[in-house]
N, CA, C and O atoms as CSV, one atom per row, in Angstrom:
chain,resi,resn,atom,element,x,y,z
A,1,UNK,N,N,-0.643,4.488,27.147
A,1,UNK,CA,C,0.319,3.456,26.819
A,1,UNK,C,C,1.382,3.427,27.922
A,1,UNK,O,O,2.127,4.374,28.174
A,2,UNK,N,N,1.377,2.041,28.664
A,2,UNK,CA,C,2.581,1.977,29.402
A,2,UNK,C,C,3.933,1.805,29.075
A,2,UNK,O,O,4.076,0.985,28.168
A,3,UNK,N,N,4.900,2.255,29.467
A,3,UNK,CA,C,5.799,2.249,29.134
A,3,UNK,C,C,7.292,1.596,30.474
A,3,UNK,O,O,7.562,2.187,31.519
A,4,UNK,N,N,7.764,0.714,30.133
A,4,UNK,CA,C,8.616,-0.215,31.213
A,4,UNK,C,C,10.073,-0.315,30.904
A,4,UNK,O,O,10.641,-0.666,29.870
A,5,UNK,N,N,10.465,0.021,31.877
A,5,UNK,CA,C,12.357,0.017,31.510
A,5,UNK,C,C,12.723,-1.455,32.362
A,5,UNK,O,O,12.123,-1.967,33.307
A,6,UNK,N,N,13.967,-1.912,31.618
A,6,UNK,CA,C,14.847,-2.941,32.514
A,6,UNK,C,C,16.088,-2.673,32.184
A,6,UNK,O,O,16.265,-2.104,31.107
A,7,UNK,N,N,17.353,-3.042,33.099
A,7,UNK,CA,C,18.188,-3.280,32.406
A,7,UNK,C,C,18.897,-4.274,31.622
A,7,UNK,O,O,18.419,-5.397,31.782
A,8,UNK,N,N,20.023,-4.216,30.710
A,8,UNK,CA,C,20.050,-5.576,29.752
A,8,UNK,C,C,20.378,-6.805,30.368
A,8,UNK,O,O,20.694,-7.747,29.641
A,9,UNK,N,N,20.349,-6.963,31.783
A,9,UNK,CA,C,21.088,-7.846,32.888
A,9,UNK,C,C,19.766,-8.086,32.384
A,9,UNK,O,O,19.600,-8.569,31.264
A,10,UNK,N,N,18.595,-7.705,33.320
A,10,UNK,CA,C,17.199,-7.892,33.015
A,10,UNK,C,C,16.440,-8.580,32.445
A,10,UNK,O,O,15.766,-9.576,32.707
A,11,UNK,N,N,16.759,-7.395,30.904
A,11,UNK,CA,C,16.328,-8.112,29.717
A,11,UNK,C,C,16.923,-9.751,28.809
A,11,UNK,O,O,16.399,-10.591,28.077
A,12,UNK,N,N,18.284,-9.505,29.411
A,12,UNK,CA,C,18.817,-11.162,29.094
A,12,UNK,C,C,18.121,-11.742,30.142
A,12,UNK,O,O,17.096,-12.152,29.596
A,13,UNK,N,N,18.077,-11.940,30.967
A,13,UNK,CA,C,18.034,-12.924,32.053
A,13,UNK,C,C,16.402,-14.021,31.613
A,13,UNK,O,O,16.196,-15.231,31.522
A,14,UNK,N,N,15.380,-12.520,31.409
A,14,UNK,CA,C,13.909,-13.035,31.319
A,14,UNK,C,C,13.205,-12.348,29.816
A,14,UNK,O,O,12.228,-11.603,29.901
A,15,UNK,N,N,13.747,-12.653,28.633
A,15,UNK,CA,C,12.917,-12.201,27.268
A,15,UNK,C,C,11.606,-12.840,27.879
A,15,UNK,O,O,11.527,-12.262,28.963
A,16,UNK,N,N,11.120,-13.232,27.842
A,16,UNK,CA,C,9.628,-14.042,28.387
A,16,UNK,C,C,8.656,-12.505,29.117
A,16,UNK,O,O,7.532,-12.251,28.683
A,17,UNK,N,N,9.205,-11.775,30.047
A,17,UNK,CA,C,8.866,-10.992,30.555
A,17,UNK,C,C,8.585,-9.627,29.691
A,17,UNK,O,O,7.573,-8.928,29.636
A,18,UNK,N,N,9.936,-9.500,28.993
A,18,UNK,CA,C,10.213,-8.358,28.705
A,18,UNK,C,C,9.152,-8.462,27.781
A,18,UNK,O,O,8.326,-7.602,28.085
A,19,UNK,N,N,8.811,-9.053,26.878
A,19,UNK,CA,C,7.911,-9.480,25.857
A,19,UNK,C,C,6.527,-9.192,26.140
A,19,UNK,O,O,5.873,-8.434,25.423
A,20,UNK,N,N,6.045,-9.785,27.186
A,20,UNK,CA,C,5.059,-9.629,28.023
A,20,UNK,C,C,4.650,-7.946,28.303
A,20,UNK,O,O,3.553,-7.419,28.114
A,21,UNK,N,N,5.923,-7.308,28.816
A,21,UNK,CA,C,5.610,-5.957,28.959
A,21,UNK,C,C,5.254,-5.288,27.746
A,21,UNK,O,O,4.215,-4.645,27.598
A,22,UNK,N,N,6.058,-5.438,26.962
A,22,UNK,CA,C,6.009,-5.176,25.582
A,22,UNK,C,C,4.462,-5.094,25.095
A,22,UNK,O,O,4.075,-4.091,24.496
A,23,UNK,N,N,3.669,-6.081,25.345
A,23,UNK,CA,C,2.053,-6.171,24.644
A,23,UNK,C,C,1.907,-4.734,25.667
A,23,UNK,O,O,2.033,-3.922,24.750
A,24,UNK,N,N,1.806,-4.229,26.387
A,24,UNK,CA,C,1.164,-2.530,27.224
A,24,UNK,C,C,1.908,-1.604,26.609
A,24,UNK,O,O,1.441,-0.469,26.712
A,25,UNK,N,N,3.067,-1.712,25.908
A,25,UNK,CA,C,3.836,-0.251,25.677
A,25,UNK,C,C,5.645,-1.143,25.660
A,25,UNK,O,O,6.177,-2.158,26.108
A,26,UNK,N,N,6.008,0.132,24.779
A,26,UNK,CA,C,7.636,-0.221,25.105
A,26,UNK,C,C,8.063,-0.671,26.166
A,26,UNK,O,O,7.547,-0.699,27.283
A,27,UNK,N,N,9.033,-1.031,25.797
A,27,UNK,CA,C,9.944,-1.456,26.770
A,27,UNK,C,C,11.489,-0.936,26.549
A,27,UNK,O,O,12.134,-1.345,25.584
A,28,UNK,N,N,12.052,-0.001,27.509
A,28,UNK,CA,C,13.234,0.730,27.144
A,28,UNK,C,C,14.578,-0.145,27.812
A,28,UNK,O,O,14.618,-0.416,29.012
A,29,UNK,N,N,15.355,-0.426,27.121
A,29,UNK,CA,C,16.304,-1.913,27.415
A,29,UNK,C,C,17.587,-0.565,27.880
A,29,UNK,O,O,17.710,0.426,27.160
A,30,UNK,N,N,18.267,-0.718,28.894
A,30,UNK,CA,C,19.015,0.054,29.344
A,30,UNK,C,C,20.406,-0.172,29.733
A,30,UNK,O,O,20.447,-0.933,30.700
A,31,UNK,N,N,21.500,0.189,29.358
A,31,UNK,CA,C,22.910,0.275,29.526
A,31,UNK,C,C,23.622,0.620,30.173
A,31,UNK,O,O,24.181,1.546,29.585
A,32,UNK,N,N,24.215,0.438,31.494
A,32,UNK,CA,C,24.515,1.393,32.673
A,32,UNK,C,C,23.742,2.577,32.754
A,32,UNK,O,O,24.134,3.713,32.485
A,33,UNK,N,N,22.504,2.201,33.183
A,33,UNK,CA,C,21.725,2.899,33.100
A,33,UNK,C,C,21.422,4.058,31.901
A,33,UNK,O,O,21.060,5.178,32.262
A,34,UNK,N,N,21.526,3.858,30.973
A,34,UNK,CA,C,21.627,5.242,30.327
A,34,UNK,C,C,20.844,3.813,29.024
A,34,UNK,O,O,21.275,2.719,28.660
A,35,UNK,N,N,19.097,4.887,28.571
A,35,UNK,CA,C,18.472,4.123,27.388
A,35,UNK,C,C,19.493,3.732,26.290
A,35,UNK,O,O,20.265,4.531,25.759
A,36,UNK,N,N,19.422,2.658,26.063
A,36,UNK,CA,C,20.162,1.940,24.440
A,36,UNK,C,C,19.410,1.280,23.574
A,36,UNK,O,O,19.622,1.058,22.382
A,37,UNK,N,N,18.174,0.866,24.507
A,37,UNK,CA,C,17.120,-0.280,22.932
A,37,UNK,C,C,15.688,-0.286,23.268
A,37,UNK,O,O,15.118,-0.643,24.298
A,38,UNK,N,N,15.267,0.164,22.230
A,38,UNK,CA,C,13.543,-0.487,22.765
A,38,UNK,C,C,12.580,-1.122,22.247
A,38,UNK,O,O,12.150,-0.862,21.123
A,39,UNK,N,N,12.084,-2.105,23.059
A,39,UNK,CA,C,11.567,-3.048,22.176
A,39,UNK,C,C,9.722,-2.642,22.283
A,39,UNK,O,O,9.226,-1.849,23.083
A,40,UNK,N,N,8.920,-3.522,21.139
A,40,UNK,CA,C,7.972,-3.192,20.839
A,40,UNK,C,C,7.790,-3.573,19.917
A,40,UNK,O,O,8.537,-3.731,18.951
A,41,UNK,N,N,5.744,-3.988,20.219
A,41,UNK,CA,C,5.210,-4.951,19.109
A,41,UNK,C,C,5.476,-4.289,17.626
A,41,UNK,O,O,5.582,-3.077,17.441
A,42,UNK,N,N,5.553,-5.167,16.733
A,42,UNK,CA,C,5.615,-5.230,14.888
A,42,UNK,C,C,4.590,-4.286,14.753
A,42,UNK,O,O,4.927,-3.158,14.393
A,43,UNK,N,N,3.310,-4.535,14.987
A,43,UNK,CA,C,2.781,-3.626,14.871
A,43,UNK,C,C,2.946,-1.922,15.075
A,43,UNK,O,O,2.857,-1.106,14.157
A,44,UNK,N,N,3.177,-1.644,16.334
A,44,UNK,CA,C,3.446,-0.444,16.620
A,44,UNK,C,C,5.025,-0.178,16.013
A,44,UNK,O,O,5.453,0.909,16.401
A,45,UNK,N,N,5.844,-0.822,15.272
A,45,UNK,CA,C,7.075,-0.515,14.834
A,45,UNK,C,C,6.394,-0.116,13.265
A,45,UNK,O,O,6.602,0.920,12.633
A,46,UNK,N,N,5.953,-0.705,13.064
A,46,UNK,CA,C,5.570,-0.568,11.573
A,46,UNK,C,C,3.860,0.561,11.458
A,46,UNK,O,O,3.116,0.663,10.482
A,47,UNK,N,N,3.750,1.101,12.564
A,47,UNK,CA,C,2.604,2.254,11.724
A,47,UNK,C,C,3.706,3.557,12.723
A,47,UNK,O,O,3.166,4.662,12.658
A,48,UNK,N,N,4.574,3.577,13.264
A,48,UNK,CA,C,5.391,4.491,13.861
A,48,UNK,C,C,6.392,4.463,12.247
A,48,UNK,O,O,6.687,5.569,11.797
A,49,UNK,N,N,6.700,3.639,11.732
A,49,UNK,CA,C,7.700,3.551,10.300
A,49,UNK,C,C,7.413,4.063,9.241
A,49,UNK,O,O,8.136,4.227,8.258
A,50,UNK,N,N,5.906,4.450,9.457
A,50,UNK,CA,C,4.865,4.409,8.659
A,50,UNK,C,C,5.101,3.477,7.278
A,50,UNK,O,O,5.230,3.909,6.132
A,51,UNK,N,N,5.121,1.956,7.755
A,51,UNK,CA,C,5.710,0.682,6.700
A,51,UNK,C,C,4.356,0.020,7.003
A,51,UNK,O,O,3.653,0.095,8.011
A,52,UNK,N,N,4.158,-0.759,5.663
A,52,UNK,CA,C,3.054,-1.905,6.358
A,52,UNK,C,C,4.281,-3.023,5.804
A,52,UNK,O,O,5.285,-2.999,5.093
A,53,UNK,N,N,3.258,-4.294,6.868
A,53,UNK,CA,C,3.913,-5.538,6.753
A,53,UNK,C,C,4.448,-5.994,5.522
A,53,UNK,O,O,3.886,-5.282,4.690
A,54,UNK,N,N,5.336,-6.897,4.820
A,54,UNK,CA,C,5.505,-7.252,4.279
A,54,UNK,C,C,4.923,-8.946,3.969
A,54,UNK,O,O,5.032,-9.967,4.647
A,55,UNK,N,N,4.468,-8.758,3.026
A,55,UNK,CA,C,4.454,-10.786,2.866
A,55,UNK,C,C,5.453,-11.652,2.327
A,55,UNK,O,O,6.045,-11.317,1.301
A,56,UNK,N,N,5.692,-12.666,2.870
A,56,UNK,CA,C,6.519,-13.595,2.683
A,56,UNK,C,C,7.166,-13.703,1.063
A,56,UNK,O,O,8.333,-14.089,0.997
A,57,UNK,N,N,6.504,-13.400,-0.148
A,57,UNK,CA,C,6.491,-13.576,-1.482
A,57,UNK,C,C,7.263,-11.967,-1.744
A,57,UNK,O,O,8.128,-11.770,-2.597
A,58,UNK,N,N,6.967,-11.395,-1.229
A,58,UNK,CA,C,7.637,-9.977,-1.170
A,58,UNK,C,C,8.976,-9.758,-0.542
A,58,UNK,O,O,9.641,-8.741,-0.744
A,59,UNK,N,N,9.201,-10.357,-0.077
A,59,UNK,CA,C,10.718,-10.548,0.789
A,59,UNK,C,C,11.333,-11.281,-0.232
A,59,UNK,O,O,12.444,-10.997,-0.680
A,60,UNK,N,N,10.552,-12.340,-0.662
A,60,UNK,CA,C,11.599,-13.652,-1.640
A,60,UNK,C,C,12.024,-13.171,-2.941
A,60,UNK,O,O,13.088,-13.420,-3.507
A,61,UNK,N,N,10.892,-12.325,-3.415
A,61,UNK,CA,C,10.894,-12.384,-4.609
A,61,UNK,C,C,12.159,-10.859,-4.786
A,61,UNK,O,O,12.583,-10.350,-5.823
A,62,UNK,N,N,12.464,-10.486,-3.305
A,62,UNK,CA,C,13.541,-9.189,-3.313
A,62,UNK,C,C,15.113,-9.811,-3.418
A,62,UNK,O,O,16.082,-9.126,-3.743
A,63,UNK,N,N,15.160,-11.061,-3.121
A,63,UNK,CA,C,16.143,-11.666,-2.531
A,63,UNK,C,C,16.845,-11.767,-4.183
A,63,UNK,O,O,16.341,-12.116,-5.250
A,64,UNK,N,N,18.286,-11.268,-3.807
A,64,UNK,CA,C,18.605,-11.298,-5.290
A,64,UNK,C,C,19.203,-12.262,-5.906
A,64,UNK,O,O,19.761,-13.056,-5.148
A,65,UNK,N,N,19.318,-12.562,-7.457
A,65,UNK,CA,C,19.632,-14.026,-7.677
A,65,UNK,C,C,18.226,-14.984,-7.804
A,65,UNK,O,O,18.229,-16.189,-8.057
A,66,UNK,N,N,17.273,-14.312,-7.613
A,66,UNK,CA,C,16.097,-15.435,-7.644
A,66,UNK,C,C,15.181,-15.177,-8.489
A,66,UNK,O,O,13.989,-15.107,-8.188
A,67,UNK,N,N,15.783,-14.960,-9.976
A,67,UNK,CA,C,14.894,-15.125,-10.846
A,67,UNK,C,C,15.539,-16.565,-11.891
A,67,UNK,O,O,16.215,-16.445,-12.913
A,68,UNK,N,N,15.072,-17.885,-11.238
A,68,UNK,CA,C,15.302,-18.748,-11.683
A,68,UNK,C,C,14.153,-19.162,-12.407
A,68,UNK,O,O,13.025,-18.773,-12.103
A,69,UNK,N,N,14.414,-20.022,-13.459
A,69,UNK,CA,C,13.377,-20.327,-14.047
A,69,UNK,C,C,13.315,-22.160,-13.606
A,69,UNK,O,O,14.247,-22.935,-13.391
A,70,UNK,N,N,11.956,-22.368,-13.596
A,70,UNK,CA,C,11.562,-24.180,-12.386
A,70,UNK,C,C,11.050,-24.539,-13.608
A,70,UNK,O,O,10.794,-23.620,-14.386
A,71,UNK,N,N,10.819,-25.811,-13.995
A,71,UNK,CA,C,9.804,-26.148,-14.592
A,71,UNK,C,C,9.982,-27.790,-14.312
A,71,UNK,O,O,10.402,-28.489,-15.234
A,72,UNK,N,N,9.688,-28.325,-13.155
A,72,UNK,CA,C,9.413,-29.646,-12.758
A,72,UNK,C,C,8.737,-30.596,-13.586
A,72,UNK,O,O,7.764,-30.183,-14.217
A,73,UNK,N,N,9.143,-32.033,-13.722
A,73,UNK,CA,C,8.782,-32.385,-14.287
A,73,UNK,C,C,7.437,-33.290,-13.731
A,73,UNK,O,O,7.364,-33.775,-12.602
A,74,UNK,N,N,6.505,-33.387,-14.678
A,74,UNK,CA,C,5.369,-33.771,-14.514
A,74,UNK,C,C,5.299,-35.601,-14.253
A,74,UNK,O,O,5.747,-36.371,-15.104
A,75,UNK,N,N,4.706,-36.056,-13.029
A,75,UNK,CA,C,4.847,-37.044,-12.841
A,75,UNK,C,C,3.568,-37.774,-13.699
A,75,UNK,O,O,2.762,-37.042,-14.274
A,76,UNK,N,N,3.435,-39.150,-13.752
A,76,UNK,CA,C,2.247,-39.649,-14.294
A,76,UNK,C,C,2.256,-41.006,-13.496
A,76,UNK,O,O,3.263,-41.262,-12.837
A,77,UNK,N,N,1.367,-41.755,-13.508
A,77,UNK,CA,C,0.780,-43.167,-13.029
A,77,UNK,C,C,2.049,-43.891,-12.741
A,77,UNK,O,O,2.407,-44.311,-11.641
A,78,UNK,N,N,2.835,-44.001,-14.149
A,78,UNK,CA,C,3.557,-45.186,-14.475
A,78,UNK,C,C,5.098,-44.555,-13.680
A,78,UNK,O,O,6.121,-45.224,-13.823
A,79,UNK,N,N,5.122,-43.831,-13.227
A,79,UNK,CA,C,6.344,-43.068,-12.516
A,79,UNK,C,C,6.006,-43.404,-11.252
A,79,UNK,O,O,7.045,-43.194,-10.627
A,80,UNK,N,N,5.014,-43.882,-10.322
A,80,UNK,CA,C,4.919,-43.914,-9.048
A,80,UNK,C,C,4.982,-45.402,-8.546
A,80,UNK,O,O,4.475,-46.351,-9.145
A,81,UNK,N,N,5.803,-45.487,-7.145
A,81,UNK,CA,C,6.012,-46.528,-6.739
A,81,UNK,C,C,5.795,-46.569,-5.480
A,81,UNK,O,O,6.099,-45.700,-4.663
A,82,UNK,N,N,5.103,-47.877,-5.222
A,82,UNK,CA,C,5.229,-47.810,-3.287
A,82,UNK,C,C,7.049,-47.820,-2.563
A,82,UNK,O,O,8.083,-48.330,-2.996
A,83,UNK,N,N,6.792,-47.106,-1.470
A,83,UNK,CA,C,7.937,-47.069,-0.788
A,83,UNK,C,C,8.579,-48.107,0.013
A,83,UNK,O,O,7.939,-48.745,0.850
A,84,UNK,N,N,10.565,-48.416,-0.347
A,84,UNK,CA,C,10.518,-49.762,0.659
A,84,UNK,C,C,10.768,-49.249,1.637
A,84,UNK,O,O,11.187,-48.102,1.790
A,85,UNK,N,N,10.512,-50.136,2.519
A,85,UNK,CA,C,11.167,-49.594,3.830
A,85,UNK,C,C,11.872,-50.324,4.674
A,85,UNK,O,O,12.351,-49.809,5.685
């Protein structure tokens, strides 16, 4: 696994790149010289976390406040109209 340093001059200037490096190995984002961030694919963040992904319904359904109850109402024939325009 390769592994690529820049500094954050660097890493602002070209995310496009840094990203790029990123698919071979980290990328160590650097602060007057001295390591501060490193970036790296979801993947390799999440079996290093030892986390698996989350799905979209799993995030929402965490979000608090969101146990609302929906119950839309049912359209029929005589409810639909062409649009003016």
């Amino acid at each position: 696994m390769q592994m690529t340093t820049v500094s954050s001059t660097d890493f602002a200037r070209d995310l496009n790149e840094a990203k790029k490096a990123a698919s071979a190995g980290p990328v160590i984002v650097t602060d007057e010289g001295r390591p501060a961030y490193a970036l790296l694919k979801i993947d390799d963040y999440y079996r290093l976390a030892r986390k698996a992904p989350k799905s979209l319904l799993t995030i929402m359904d965490a979000i608090p406040g969101g146990n609302i109850d929906f119950d839309p109402p049912t359209l029929t024939g005589n409810d639909l109209k062409p649009a003016d325009f």
